[in-house]
C-alpha positions in Angstrom: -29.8 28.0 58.2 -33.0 29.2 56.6 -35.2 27.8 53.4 -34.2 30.8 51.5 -30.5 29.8 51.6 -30.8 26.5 51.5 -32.4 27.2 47.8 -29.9 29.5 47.2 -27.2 27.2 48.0 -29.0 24.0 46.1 -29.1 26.5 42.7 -25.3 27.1 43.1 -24.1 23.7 43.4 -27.1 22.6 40.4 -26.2 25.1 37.8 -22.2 24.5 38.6 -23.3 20.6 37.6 -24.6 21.8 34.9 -22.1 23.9 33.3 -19.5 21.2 34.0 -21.9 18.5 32.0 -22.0 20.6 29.2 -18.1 21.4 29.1 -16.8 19.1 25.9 -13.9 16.4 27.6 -11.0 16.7 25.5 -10.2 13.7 23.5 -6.8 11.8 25.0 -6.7 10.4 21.2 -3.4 12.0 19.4 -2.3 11.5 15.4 1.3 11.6 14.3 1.8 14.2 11.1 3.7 13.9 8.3 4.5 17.3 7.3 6.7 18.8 4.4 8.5 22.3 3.9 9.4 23.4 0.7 11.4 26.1 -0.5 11.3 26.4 -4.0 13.5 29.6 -6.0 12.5 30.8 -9.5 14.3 32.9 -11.9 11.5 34.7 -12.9 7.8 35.2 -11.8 6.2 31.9 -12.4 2.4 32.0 -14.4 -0.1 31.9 -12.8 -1.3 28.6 -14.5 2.3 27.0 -12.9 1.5 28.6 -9.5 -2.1 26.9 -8.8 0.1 23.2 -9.9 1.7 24.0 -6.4 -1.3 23.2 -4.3 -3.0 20.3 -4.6 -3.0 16.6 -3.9 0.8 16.2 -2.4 2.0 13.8 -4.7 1.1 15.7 -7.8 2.8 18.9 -6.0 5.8 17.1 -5.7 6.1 15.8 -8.8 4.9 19.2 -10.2 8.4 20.7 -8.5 10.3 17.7 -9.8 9.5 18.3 -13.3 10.1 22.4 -13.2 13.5 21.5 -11.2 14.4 19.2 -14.0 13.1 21.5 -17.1 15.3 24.0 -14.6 12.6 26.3 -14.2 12.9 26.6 -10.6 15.5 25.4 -7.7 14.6 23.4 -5.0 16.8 25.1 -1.7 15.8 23.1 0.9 12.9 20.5 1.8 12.2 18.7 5.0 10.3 16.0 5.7 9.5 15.6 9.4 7.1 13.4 11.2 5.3 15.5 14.3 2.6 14.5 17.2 0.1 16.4 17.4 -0.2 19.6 19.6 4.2 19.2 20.3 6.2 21.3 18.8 9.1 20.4 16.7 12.1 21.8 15.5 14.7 21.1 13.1 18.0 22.9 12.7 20.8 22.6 10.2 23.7 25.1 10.3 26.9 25.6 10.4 29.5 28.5 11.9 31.8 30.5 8.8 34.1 33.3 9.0 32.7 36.7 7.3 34.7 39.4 6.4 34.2 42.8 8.7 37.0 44.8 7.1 40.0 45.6 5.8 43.0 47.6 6.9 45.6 49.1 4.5 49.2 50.3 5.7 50.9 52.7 4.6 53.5 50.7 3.0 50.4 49.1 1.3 50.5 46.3 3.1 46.4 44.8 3.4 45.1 43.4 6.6 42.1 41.9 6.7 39.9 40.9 9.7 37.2 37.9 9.9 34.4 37.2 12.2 33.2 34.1 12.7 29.1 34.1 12.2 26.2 30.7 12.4 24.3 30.4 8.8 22.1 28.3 8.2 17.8 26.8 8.2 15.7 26.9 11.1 12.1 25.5 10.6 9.9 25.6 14.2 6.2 23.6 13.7 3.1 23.0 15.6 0.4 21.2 14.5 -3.0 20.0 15.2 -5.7 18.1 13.6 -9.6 19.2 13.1 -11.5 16.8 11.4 -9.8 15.9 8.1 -7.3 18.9 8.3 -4.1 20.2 9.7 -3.9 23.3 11.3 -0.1 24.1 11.3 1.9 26.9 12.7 5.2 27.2 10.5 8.1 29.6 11.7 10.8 29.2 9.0 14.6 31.1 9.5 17.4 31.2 6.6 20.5 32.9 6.9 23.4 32.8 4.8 26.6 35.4 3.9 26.4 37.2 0.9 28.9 36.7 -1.8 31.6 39.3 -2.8 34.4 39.3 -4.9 38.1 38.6 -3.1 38.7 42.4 -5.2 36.5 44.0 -2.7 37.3 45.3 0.6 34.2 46.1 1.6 33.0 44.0 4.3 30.1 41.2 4.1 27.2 40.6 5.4 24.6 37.6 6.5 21.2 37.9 4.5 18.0 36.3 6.4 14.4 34.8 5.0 11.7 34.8 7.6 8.6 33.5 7.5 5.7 32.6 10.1 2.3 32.0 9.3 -1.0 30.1 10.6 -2.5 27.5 8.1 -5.0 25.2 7.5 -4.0 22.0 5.0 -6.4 19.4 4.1 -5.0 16.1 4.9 -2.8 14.6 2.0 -2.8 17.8 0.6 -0.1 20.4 -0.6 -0.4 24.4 -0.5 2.0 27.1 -1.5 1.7 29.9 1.6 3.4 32.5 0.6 6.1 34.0 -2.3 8.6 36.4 -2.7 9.5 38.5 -4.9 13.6 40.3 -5.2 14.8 42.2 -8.1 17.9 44.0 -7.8 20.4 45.5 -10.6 21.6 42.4 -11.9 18.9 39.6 -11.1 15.4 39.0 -10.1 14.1 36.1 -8.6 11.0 34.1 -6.9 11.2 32.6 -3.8 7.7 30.2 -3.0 7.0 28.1 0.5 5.2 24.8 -0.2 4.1 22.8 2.7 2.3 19.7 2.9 0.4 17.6 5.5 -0.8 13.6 5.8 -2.1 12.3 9.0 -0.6 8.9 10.1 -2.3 6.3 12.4 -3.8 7.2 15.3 -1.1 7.4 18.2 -3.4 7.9 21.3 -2.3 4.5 22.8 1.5 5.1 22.3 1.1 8.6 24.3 -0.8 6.9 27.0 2.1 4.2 27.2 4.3 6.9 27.7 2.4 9.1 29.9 0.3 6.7 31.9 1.2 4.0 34.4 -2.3 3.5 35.4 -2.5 -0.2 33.3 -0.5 -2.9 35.6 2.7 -4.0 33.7 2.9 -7.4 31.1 4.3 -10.2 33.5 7.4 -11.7 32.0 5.8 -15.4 31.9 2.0 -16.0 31.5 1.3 -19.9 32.8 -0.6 -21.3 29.7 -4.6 -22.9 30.4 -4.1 -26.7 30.5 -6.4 -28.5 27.5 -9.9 -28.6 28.0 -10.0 -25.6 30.6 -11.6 -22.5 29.3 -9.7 -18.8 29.2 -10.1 -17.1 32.3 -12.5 -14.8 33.7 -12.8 -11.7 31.5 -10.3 -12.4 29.3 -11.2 -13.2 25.3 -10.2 -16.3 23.8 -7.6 -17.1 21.3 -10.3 -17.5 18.6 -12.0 -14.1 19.2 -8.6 -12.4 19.5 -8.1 -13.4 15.8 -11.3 -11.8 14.5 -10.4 -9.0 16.2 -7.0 -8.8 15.1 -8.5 -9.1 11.5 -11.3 -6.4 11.8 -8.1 -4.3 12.7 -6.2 -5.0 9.8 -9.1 -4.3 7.4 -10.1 -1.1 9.0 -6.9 0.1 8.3 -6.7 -1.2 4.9 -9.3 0.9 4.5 -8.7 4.3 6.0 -5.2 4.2 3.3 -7.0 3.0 0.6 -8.1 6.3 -0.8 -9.8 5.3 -4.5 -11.1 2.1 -2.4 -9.6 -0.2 -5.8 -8.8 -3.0 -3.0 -5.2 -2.0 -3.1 -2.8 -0.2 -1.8 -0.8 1.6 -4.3 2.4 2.9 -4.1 0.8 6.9 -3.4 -1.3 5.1 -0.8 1.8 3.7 0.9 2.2 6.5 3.3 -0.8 6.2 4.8 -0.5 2.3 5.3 1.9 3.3 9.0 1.8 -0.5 10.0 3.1 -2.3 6.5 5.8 -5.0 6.1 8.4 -3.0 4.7 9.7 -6.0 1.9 6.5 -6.0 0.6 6.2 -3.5 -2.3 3.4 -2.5 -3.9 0.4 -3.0 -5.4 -0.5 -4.9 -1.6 -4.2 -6.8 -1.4 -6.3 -7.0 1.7 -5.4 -10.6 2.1 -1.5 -10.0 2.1 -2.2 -7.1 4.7 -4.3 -9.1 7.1 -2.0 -12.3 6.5 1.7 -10.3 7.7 -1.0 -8.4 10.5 -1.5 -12.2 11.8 1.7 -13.3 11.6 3.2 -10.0 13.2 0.5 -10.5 16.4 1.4 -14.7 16.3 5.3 -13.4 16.4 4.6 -11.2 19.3 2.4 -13.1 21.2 5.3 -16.1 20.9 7.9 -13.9 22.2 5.7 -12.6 25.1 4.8 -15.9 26.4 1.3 -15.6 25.9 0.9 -17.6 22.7 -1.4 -21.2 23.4 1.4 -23.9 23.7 1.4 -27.9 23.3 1.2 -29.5 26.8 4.6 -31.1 27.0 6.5 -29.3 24.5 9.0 -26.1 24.4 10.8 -24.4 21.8 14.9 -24.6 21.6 16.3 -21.9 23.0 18.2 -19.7 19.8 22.2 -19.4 20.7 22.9 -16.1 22.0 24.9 -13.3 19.6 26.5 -10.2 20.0 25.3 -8.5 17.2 21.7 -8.5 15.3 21.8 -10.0 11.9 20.2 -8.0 8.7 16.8 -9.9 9.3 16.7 -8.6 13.0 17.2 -5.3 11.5 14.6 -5.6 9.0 12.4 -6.9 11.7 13.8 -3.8 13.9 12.7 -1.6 11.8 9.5 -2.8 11.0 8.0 -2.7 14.9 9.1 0.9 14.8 6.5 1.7 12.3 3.8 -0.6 13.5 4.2 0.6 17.2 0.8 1.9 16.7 -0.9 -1.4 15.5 0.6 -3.5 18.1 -0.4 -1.2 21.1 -4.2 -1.6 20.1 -3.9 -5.5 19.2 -2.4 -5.4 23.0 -5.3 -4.0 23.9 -7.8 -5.8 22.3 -5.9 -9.0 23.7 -6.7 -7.0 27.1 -10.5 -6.4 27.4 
């Protein structure tokens, strides 16, 4: 091998370093996204000063379309609330099969026969989402079907009508848009039809997907042997004291991130963003009654995992067994399921 391709050979492999250095590495870090699809049905052409009260902030929106529902200026036909992870697609369907009429036949005695076809009607709404920065990028394919109405008098035979609507948009986080109207007029009535859809990004869920999709971290042993007194943690493992301080730096960051007007509570508009949150508590919440429940939430885990410091000598009674959870349990139940996310990264602050 000569000098020249030895060079040659030396650029290839430098400038394929190079381009692979300057390729961006795709964050593993994932949000959950609460999004919600409105269809909202007018009468009549809504003003234009009523139309631009449909995008906004999402809780003005929303009350926006309670008070035209209630002043019956428009009719709310169907509204979804789903909660999504990023980049998966979701889907939610709600249907049902009915019989259609497809014609009618008349004797000659004048005897009338008439024949039914059984046909699926229903809603349809397919959704993928993603998050840039501080807004939603969300792909919306929407489906409506339903049979027309006709008069028993009339032998003609029916027929399904169908609403479609796909489109790409972008949504600023905790904000509401209307994407697109219709407008029908026919012989006896006219009518609007609007699509409202909101978006609010949750909690970071980055560690709940690598639970799910990554085995790589060895698994929790069921009984952790506790340090006797006087003998320091072990090796690489923080202590008791410094899990604390980071358990409370956790619960004030995300006090923070929900508390929008920064007022040093957490108001009931500002309760969606609060994921981890002690469902009894109701708002106005303070910083102290957030970090307080965070602590006792880590101190109840940490107890039921073993891993909690114990008294040298002393051991808990063991709670009689029963077959079914009482409404505590559930309460408690239901709670971990929203703070999944806040006690996957106090697990792994325990672990550095």
């Amino acid at each position: 091998m000569n000098v020249q391709t030895l060079v040659a050979v030396f650029c290839i492999f430098f400038s394929a370093a190079w381009l692979s250095a300057d390729e961006p590495v795709q964050s593993a870090e994932k949000h959950s996204i609460r999004i919600q699809v409105l269809l909202v049905e007018s009468p009549d052409r809504l003003r234009e000063e009523t139309r631009r009260l449909l995008s906004g902030p999402t809780q003005k929106v929303l009350s926006t379309v309670a008070k035209l529902e209630r002043e019956e200026r428009v009719t709310l036909i169907n509204h979804a609330d789903m909660t999504v992870l990023e980049d998966s697609e979701c889907m939610l369907q709600i249907g049902e099969t009915v019989p259609i009429r497809t014609g009618t036949i008349r004797s000659g005695s004048g005897q009338v026969q008439t024949s039914y076809q059984s046909t699926s009607t229903g809603t349809i709404i397919q959704l993928r989402s993603r998050v840039s920065g501080e807004h939603v990028l969300v792909e919306l394919d929407f489906t409506k079907s339903g049979v027309k109405s006709i008069s028993d008098e009339q032998e003609t035979p029916q027929g399904t009508a169908q609403l479609t609507h796909q489109t790409t948009i972008q949504i600023r986080d905790g904000s509401a848009i209307a994407v697109g109207g219709l407008m029908q007029q026919s012989d006896d009535q006219k009518k609007e039809i609007l699509f409202i859809v909101t978006a609010n990004i949750l909690e970071s869920s980055n560690l709940q997907v690598m639970k799910f999709q990554s085995f790589s971290r060895p698994p929790t042993r069921a009984g952790v042997v506790a340090s006797p007194p006087g003998r320091a943690p072990s090796p690489g493992r923080p202590s008791q004291e410094e899990i604390r301080k980071r358990m409370s730096a956790l619960a004030e960051m995300m006090f923070a991130r929900a508390d929008l007007d920064k007022d040093g509570l957490i108001s009931k508009d500002e309760l969606a963003k609060l994921a981890a949150r002690d469902l009894d508590a109701k708002p106005p919440i303070t910083k102290q009654q957030y970090a307080e429940w965070m602590k006792a939430k880590w101190e109840s885990r940490q107890r039921s995992s073993g891993r909690a410091p114990r008294v040298s000598g002393f051991h808990p009674p063991e709670a009689p067994s029963r077959t079914s959870p009482t409404a505590s349990e559930r309460n408690d139940s239901s709670s971990e399921i929203e703070t999944e996310n806040a006690d996957m990264e106090a697990s792994d602050i325990e672990g550095d």
